[in-house]
Structure formats: C-alpha cells, structure tokens
C-alpha positions as CSV (number, residue, x, y, z in Angstrom):
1,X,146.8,48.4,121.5
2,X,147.5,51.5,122.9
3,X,150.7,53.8,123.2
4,X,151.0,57.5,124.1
5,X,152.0,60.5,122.4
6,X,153.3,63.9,124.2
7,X,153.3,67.5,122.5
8,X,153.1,70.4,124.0
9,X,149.0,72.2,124.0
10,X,150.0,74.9,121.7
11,X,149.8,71.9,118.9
12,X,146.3,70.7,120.1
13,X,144.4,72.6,117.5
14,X,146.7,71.3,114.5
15,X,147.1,67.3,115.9
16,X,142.9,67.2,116.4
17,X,142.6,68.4,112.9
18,X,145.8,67.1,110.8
19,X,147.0,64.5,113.1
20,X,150.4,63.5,113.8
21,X,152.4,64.6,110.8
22,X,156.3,64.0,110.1
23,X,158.0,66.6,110.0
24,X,158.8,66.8,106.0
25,X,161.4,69.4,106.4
26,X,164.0,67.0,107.3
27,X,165.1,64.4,104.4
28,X,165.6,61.9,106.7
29,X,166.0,60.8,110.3
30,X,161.9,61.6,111.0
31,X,159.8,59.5,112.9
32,X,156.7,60.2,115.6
33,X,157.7,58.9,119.3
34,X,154.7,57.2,121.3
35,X,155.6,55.8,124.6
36,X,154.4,52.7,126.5
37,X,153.4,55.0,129.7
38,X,151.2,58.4,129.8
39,X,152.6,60.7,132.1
40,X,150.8,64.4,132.8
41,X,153.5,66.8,132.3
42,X,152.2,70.7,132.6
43,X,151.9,72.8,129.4
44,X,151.9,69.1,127.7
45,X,149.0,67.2,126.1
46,X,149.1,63.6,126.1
47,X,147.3,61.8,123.5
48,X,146.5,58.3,123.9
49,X,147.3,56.6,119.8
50,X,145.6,53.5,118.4
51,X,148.3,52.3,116.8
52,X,146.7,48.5,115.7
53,X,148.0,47.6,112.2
54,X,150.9,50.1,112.2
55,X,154.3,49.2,111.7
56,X,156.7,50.9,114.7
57,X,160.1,50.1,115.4
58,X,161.1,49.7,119.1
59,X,163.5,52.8,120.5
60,X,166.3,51.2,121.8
61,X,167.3,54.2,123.7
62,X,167.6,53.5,127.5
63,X,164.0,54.8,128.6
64,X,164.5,56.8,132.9
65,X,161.6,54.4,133.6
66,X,163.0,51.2,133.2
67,X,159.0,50.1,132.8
68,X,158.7,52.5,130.1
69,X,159.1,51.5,126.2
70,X,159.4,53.5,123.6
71,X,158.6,52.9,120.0
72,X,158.9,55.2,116.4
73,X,156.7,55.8,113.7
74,X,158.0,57.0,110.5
75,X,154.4,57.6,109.3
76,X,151.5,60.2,109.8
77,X,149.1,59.2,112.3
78,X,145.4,60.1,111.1
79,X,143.1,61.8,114.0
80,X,141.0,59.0,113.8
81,X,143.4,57.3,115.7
82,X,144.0,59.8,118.9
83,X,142.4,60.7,121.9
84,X,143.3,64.0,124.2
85,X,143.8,62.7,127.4
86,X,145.5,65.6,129.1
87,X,145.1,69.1,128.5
C-alpha cells in the first residue's frame, strides 16, 4: 500500500539520505503526515511511502478533498521505503 508524503525540495537531500525523521525537538504531539492522494504543488516534492507493516492512525481532520484521507505516523520512515515522485 501506498500513501504520499509532501515537503518542500529544499529537504530532498536530507529525506533521500535520513528519511522521514520526527521531529525530536518536540516531547510530544510529533507524527509524519502521508496522504491518500499525490498532488504536484510547486517548490514541493512529493514522495510516494511504502507504508506495508506500519502502524498509522487515521487523521480525523476534515481533509478539502473529501476523496482525500489522511493518516499519521509517529515513527521514522527509512529511505528504503520512499520514492521522489515530484521535484
């Protein structure tokens, strides 16, 4: 299964070699947002995430795109697992 992950190009260098990292400066309250839909946004990467075997927790937040779902992780998400899709 397949969800998507926006951040803006000036991380590409640090999510192709790190991944998607929480952000450990906050105690609590982190988590990594991936999407249902990829959208192309300018100045914006979009990376396509693996997420098979990962626990997420649905984002019950009311999504514009009423197709659209959104889901958390609250861990690190290895580079094995993404794929640049937009640049």
């Amino acid at each position: 299964m397949t969800f998507y992950h926006h951040s803006p190009s000036t991380n590409r260098a640090s999510i192709k070699r790190l991944g998607l990292r929480l952000d450990r400066s906050q105690i609590e309250g982190q988590a990594i947002s991936l999407t249902s839909i990829s959208t192309f946004t300018k100045g914006f990467d979009t990376w396509a995430v693996d997420v098979r075997c990962m626990e997420l927790e649905e984002d019950f937040q009311q999504p514009e795109d009423p197709n659209e779902t959104w889901y958390l992780a609250y861990q690190d998400i290895a580079p094995s697992r993404l794929r640049l899709l937009a640049q």
